[in-house]
N, CA, C and O atoms as CSV, one atom per row, in Angstrom:
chain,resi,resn,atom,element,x,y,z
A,1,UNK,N,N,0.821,-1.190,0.000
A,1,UNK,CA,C,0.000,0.000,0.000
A,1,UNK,C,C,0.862,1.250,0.000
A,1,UNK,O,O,0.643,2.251,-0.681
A,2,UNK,N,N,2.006,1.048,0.960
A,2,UNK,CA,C,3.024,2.309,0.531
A,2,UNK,C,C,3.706,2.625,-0.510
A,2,UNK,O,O,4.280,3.714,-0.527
A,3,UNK,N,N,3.792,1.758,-1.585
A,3,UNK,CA,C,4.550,2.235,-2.655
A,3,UNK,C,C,3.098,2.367,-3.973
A,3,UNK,O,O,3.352,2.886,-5.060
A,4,UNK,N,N,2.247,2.052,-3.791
A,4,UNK,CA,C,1.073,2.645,-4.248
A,4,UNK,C,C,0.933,3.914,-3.949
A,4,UNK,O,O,0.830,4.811,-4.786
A,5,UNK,N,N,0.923,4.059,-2.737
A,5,UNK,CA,C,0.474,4.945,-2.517
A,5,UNK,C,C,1.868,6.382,-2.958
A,5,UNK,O,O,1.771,7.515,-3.430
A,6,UNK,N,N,2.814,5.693,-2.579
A,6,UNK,CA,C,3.817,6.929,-3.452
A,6,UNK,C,C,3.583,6.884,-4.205
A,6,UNK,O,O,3.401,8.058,-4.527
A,7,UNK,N,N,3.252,5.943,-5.468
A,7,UNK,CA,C,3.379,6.234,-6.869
A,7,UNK,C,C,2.433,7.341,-7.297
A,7,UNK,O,O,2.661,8.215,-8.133
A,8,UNK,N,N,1.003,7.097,-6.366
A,8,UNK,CA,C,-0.436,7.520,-7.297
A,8,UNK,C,C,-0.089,9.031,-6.344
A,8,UNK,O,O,0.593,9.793,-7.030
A,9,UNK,N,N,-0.276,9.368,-5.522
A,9,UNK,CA,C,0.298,10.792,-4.724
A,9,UNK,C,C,0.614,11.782,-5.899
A,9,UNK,O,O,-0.388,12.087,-6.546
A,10,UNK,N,N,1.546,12.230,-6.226
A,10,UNK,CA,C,2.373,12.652,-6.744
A,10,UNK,C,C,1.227,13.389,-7.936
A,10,UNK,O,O,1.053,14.591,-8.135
A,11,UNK,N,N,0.543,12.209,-8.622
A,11,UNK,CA,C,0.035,12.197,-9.822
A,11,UNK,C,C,-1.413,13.254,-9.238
A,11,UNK,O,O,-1.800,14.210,-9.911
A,12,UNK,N,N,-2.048,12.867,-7.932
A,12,UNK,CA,C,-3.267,12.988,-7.086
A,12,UNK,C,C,-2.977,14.744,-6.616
A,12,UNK,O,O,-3.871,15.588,-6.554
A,13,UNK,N,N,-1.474,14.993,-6.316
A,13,UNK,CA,C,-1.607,15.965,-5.842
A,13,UNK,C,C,-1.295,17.214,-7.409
A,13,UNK,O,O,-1.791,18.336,-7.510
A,14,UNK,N,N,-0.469,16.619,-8.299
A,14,UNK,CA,C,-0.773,17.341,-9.685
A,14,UNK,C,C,-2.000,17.991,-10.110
A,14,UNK,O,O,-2.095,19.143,-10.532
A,15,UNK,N,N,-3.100,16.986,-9.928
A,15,UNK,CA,C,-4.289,16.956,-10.758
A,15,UNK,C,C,-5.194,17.785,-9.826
A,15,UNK,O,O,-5.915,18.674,-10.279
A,16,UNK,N,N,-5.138,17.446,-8.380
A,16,UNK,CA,C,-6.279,18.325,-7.501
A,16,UNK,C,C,-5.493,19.310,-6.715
A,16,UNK,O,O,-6.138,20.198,-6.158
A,17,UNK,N,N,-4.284,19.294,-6.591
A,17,UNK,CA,C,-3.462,20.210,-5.646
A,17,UNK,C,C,-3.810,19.941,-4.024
A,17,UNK,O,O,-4.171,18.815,-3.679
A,18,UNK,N,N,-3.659,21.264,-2.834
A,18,UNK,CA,C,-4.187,20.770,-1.796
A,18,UNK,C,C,-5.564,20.537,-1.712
A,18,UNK,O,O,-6.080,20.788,-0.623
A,19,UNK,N,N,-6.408,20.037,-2.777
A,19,UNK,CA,C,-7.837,20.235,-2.743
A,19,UNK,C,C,-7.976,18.518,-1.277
A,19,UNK,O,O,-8.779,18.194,-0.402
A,20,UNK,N,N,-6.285,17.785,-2.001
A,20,UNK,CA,C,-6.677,16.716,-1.573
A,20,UNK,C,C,-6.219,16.279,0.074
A,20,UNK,O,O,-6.217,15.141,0.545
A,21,UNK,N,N,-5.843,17.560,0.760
A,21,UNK,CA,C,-5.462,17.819,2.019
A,21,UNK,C,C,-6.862,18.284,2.460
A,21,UNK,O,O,-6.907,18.755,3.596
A,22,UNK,N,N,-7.717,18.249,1.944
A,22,UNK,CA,C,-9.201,18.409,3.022
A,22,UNK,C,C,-9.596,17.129,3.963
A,22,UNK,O,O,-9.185,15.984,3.780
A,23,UNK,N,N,-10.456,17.544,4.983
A,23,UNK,CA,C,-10.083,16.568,5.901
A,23,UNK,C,C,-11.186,15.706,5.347
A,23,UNK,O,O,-10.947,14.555,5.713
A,24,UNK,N,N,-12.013,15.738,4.808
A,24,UNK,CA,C,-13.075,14.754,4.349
A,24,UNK,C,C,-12.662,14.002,3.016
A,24,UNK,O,O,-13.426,13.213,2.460
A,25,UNK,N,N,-11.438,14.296,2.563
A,25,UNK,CA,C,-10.768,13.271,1.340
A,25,UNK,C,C,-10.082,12.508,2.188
A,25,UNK,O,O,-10.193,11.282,2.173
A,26,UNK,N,N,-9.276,13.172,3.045
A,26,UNK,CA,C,-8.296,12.281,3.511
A,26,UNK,C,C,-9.114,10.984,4.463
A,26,UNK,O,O,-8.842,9.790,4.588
A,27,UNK,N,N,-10.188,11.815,5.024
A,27,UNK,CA,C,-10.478,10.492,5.650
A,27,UNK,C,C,-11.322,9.372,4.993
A,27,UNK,O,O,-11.471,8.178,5.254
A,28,UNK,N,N,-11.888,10.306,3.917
A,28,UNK,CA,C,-12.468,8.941,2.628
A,28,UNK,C,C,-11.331,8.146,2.344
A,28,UNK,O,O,-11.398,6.918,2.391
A,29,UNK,N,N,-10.119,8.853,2.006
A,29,UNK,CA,C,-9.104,8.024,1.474
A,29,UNK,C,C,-8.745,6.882,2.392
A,29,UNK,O,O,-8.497,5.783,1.896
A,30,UNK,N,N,-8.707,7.031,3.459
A,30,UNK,CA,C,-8.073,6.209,5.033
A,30,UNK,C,C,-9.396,5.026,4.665
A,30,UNK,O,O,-9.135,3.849,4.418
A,31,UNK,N,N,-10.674,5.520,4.680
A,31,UNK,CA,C,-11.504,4.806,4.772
A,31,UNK,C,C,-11.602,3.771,2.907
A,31,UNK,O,O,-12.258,2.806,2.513
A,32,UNK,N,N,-11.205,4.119,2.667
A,32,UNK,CA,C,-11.406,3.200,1.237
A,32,UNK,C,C,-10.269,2.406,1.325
A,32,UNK,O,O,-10.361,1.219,1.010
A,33,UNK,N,N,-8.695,3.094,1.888
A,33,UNK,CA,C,-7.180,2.041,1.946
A,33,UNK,C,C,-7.940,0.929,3.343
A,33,UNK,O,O,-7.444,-0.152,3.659
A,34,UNK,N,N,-8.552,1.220,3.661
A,34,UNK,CA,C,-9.112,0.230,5.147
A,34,UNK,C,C,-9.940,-0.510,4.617
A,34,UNK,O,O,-9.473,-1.648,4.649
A,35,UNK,N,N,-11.058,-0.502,4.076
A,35,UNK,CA,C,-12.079,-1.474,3.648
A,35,UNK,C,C,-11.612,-1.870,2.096
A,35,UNK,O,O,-12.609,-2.332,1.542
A,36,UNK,N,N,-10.258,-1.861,1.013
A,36,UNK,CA,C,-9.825,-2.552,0.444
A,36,UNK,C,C,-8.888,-3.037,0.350
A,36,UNK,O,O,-8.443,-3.554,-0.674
A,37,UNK,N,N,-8.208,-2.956,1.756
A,37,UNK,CA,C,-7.270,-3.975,1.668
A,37,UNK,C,C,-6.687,-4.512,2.995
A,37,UNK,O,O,-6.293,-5.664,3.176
A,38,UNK,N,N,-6.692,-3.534,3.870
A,38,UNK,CA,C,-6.202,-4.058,5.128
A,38,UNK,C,C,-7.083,-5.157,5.928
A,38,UNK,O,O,-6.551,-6.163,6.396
A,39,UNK,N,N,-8.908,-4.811,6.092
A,39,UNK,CA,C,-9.729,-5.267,6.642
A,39,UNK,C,C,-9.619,-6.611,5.987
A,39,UNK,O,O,-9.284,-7.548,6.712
A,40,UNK,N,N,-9.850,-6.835,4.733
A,40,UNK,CA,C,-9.746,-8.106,3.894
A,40,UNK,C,C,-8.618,-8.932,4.410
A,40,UNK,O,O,-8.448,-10.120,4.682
A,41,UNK,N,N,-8.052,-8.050,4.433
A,41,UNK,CA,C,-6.858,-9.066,4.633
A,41,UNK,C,C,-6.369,-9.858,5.862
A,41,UNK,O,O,-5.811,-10.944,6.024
A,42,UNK,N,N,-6.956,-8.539,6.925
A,42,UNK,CA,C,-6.772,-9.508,7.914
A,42,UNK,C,C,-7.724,-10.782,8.226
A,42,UNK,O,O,-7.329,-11.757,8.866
A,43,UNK,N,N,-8.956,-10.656,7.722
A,43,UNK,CA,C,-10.085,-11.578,7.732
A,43,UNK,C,C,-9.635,-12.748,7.137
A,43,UNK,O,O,-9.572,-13.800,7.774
A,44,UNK,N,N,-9.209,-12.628,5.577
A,44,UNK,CA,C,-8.323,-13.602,5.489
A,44,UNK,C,C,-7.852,-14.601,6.131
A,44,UNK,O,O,-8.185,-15.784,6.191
A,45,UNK,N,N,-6.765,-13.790,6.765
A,45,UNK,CA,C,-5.498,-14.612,7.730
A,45,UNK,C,C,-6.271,-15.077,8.412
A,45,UNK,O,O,-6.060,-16.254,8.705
A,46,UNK,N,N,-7.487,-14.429,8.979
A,46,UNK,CA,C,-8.365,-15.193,10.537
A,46,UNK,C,C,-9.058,-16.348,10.150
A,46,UNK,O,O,-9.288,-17.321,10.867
A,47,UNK,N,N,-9.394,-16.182,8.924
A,47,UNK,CA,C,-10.660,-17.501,8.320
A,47,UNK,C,C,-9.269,-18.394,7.800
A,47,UNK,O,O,-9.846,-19.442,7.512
A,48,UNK,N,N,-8.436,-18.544,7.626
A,48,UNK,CA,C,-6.996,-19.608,6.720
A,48,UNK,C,C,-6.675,-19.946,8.136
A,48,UNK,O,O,-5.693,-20.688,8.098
A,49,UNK,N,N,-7.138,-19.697,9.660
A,49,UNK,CA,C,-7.108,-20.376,10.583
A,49,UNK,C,C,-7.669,-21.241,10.944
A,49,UNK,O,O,-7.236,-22.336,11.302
A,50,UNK,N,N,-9.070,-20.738,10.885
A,50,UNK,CA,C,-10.195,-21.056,11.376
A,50,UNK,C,C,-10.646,-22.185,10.309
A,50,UNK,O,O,-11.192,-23.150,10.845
A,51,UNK,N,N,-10.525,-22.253,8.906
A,51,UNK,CA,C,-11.459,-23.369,8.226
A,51,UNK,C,C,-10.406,-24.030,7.224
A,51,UNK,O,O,-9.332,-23.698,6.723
A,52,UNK,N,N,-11.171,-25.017,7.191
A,52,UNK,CA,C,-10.252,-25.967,6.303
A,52,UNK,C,C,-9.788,-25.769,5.379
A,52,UNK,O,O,-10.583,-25.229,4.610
A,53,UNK,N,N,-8.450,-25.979,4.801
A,53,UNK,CA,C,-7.812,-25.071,3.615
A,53,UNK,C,C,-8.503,-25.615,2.266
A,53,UNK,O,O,-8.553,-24.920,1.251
A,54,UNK,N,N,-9.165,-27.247,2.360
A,54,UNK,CA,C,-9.683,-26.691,1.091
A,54,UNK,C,C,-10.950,-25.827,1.100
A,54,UNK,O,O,-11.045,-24.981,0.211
A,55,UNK,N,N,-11.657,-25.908,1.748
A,55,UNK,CA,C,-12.618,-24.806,2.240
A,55,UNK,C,C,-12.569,-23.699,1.449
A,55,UNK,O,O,-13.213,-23.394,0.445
A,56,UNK,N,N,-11.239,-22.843,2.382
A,56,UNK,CA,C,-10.777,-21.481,2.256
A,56,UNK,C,C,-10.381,-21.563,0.622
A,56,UNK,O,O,-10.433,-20.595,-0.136
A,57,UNK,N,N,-10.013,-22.796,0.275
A,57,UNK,CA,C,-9.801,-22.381,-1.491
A,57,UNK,C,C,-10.573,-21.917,-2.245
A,57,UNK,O,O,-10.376,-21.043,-3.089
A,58,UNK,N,N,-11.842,-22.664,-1.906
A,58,UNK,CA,C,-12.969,-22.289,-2.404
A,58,UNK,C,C,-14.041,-21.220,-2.308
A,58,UNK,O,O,-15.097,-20.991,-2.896
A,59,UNK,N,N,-13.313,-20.631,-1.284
A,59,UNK,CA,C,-14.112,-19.207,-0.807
A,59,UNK,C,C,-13.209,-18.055,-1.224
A,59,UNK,O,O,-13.533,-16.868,-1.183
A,60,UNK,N,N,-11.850,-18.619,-1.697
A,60,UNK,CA,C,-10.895,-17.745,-2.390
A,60,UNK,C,C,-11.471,-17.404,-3.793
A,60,UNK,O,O,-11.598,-16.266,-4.243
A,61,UNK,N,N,-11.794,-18.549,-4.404
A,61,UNK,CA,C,-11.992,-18.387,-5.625
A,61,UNK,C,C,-13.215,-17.953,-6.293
A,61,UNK,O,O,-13.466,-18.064,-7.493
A,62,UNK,N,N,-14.117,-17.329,-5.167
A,62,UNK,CA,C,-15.070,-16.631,-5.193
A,62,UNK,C,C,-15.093,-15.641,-5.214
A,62,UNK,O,O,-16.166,-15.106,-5.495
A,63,UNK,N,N,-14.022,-14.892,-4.951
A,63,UNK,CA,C,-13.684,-13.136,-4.821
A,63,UNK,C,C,-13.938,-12.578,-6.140
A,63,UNK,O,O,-14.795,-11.694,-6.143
A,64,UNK,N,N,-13.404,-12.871,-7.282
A,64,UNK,CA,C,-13.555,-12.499,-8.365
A,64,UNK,C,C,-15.029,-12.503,-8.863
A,64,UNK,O,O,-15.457,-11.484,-9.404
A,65,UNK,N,N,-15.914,-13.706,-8.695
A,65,UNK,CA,C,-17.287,-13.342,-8.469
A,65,UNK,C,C,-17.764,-12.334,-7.950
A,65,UNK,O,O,-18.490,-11.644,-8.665
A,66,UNK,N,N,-17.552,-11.962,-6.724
A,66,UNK,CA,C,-18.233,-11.186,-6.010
A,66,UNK,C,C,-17.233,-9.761,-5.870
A,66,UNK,O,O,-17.415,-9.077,-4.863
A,67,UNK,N,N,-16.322,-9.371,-6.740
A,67,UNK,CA,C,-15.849,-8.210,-7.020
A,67,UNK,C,C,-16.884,-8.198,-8.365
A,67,UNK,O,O,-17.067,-6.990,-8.513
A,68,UNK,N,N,-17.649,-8.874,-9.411
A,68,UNK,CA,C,-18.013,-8.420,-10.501
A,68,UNK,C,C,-19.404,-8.193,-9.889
A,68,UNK,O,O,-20.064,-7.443,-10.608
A,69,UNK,N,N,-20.150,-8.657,-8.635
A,69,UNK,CA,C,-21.507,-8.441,-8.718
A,69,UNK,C,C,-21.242,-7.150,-7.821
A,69,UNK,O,O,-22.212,-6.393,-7.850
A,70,UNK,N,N,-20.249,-6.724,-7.080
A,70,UNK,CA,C,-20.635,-5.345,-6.458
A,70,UNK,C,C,-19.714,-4.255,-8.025
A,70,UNK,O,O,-20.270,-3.245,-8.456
A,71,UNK,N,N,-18.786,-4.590,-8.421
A,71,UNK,CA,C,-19.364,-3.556,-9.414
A,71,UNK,C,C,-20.124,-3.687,-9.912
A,71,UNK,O,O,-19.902,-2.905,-10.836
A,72,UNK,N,N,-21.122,-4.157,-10.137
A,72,UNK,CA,C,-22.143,-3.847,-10.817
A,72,UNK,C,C,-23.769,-3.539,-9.808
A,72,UNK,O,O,-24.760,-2.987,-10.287
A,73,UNK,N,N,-23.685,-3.936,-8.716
A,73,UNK,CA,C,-24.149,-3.252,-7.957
A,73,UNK,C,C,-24.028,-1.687,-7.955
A,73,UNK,O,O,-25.000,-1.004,-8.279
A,74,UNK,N,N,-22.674,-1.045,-7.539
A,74,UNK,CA,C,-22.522,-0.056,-6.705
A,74,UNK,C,C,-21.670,0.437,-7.527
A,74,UNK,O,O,-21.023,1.377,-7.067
A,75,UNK,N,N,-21.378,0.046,-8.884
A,75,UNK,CA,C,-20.507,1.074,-9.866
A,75,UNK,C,C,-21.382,0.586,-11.135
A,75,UNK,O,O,-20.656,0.279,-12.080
A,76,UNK,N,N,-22.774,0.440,-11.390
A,76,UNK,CA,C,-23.374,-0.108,-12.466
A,76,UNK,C,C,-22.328,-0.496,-13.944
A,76,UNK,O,O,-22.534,0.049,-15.029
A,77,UNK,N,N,-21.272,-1.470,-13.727
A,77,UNK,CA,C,-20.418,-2.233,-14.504
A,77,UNK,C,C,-21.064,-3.578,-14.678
A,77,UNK,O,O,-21.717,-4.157,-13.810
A,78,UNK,N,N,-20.839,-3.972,-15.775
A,78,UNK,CA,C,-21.945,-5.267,-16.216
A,78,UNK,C,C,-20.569,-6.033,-16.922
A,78,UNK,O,O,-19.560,-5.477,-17.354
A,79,UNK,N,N,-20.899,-7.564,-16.885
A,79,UNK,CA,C,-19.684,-7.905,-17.536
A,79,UNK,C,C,-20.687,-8.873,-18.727
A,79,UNK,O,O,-21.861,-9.239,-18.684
A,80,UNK,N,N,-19.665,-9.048,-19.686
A,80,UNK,CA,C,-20.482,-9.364,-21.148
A,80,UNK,C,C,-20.532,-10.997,-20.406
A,80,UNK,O,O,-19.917,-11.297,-19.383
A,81,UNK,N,N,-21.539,-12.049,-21.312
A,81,UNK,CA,C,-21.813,-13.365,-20.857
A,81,UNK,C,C,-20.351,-13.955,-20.664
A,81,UNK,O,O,-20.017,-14.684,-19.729
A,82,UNK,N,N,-19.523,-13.516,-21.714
A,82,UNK,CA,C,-18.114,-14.985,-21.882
A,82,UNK,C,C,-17.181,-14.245,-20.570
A,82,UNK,O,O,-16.127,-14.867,-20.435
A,83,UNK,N,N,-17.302,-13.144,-19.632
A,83,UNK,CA,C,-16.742,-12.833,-18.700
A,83,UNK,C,C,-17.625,-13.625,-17.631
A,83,UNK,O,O,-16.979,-14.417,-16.944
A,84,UNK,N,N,-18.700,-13.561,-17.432
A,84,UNK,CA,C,-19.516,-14.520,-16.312
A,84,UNK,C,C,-19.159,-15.971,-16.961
A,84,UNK,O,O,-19.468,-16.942,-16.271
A,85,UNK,N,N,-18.659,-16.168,-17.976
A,85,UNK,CA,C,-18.908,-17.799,-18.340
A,85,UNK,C,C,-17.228,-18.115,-17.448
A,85,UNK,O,O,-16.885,-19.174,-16.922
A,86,UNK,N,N,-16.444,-16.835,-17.524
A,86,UNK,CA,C,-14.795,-17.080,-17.120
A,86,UNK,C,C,-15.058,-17.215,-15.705
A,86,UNK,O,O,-14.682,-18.308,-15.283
A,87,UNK,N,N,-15.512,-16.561,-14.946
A,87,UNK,CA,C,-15.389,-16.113,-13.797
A,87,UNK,C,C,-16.411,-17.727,-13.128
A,87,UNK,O,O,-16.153,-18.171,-12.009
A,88,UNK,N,N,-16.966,-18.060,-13.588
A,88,UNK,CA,C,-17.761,-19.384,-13.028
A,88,UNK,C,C,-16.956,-20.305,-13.220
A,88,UNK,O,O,-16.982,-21.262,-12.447
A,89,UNK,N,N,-15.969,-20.270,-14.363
A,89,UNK,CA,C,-14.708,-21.327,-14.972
A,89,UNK,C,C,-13.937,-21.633,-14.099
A,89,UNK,O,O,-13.409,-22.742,-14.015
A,90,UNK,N,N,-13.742,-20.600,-13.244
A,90,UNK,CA,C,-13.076,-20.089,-12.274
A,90,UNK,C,C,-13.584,-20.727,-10.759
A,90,UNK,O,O,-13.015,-21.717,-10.299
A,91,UNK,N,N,-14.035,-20.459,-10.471
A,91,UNK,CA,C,-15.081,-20.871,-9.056
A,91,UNK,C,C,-15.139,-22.509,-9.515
A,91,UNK,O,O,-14.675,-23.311,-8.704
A,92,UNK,N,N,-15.766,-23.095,-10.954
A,92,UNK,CA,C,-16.039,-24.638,-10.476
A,92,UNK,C,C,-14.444,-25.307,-10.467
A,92,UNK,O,O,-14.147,-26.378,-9.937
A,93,UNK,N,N,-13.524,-24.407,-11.181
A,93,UNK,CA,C,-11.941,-25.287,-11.126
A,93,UNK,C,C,-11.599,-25.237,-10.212
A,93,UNK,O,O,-10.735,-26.056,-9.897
A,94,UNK,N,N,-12.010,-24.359,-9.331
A,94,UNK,CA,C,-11.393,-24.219,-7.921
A,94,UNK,C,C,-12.198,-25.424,-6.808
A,94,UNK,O,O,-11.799,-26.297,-6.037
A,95,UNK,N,N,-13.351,-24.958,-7.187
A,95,UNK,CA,C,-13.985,-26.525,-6.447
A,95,UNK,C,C,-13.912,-27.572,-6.475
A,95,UNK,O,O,-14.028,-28.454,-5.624
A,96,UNK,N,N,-13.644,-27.551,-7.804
A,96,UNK,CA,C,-13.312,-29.536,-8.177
A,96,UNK,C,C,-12.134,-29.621,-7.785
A,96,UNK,O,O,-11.913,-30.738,-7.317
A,97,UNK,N,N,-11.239,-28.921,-7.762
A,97,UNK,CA,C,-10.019,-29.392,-7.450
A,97,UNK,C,C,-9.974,-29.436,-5.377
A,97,UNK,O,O,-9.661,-30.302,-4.560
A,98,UNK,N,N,-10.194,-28.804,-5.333
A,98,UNK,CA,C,-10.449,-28.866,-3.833
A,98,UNK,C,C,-11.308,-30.008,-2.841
A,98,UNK,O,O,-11.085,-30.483,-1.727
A,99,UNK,N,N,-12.493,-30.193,-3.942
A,99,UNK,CA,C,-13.415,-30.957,-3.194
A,99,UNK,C,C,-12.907,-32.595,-3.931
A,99,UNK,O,O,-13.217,-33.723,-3.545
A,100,UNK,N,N,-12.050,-32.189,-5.082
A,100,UNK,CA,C,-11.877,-34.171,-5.383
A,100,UNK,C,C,-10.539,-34.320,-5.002
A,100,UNK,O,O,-9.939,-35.144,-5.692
A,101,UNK,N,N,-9.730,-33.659,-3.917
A,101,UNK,CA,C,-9.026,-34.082,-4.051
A,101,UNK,C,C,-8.511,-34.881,-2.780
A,101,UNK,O,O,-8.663,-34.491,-1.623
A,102,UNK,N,N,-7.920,-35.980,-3.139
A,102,UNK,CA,C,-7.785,-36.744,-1.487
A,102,UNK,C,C,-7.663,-36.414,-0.472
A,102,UNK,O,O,-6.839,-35.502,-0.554
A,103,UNK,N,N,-8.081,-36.595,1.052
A,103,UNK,CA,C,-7.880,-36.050,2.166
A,103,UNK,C,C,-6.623,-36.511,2.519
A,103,UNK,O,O,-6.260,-37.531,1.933
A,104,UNK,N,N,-5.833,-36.001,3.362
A,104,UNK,CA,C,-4.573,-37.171,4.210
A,104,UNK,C,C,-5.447,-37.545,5.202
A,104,UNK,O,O,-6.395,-37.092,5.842
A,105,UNK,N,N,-4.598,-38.811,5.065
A,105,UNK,CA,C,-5.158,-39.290,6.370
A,105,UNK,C,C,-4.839,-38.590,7.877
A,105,UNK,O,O,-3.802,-37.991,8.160
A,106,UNK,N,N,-6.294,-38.877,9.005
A,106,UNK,CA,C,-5.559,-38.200,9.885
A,106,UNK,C,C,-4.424,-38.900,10.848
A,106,UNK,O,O,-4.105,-40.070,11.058
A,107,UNK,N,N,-3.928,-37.521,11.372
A,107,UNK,CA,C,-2.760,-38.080,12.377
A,107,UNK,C,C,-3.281,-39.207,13.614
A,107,UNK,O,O,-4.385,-38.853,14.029
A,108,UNK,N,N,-2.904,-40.145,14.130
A,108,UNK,CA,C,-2.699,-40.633,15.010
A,108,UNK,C,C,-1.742,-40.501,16.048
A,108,UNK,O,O,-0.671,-41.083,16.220
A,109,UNK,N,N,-2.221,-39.784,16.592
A,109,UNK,CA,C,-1.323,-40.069,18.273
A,109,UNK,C,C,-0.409,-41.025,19.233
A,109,UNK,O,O,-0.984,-41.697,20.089
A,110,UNK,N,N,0.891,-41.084,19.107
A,110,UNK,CA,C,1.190,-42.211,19.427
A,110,UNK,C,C,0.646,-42.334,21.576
A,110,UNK,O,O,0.379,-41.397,22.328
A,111,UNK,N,N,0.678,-43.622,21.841
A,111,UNK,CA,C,-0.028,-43.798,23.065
A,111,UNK,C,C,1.315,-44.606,23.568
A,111,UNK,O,O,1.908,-45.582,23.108
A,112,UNK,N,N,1.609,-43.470,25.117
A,112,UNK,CA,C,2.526,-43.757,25.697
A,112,UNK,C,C,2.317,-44.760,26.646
A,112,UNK,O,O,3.252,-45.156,27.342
């Protein structure tokens, strides 16, 4: 996020000047670097604890789904059929591979 954020700066403060030192950008800005990437991420790490990794594969490979239905929710972006046909391509490869693939066996405990 910090070298993003140097890069795009520079360009941000060109284009708007200090328009973008108002305190209601900056804290939109805080608030948009927080709910796209930090919050995610730590949720992440907490659920790759909490549930079974093939699980979590499969709830990985859902993001891309559900980044195309909120843009198009909340940025009215529509994706043409052969982009929904990719993005489902996507989600069932991730499932099949997850859900067919052998368990290990579990550990046994040795008994002292």
């Amino acid at each position: 996020m910090l070298v993003a954020a140097a890069v795009c700066v520079p360009f941000g403060v060109a284009q708007a000047g200090t328009a973008l030192l108002a305190p209601g950008v900056l804290l939109t800005g805080l608030g948009v670097a927080a709910l796209s990437s930090a919050l995610p991420y730590s949720l992440e790490m907490r659920a790759l604890r909490l549930v079974p990794p093939r699980i979590f594969g499969v709830m990985m490979s859902i993001e891309p789904a559900m980044g195309a239905v909120c843009g198009l929710l909340f940025l009215g972006e529509a994706l043409l059929g052969l982009q929904w046909l990719a993005v489902a391509c996507v989600i069932l490869a991730s499932a099949g591979i997850n859900l067919t693939t052998p368990r290990p066996p579990p550990m046994v405990e040795p008994v002292n």
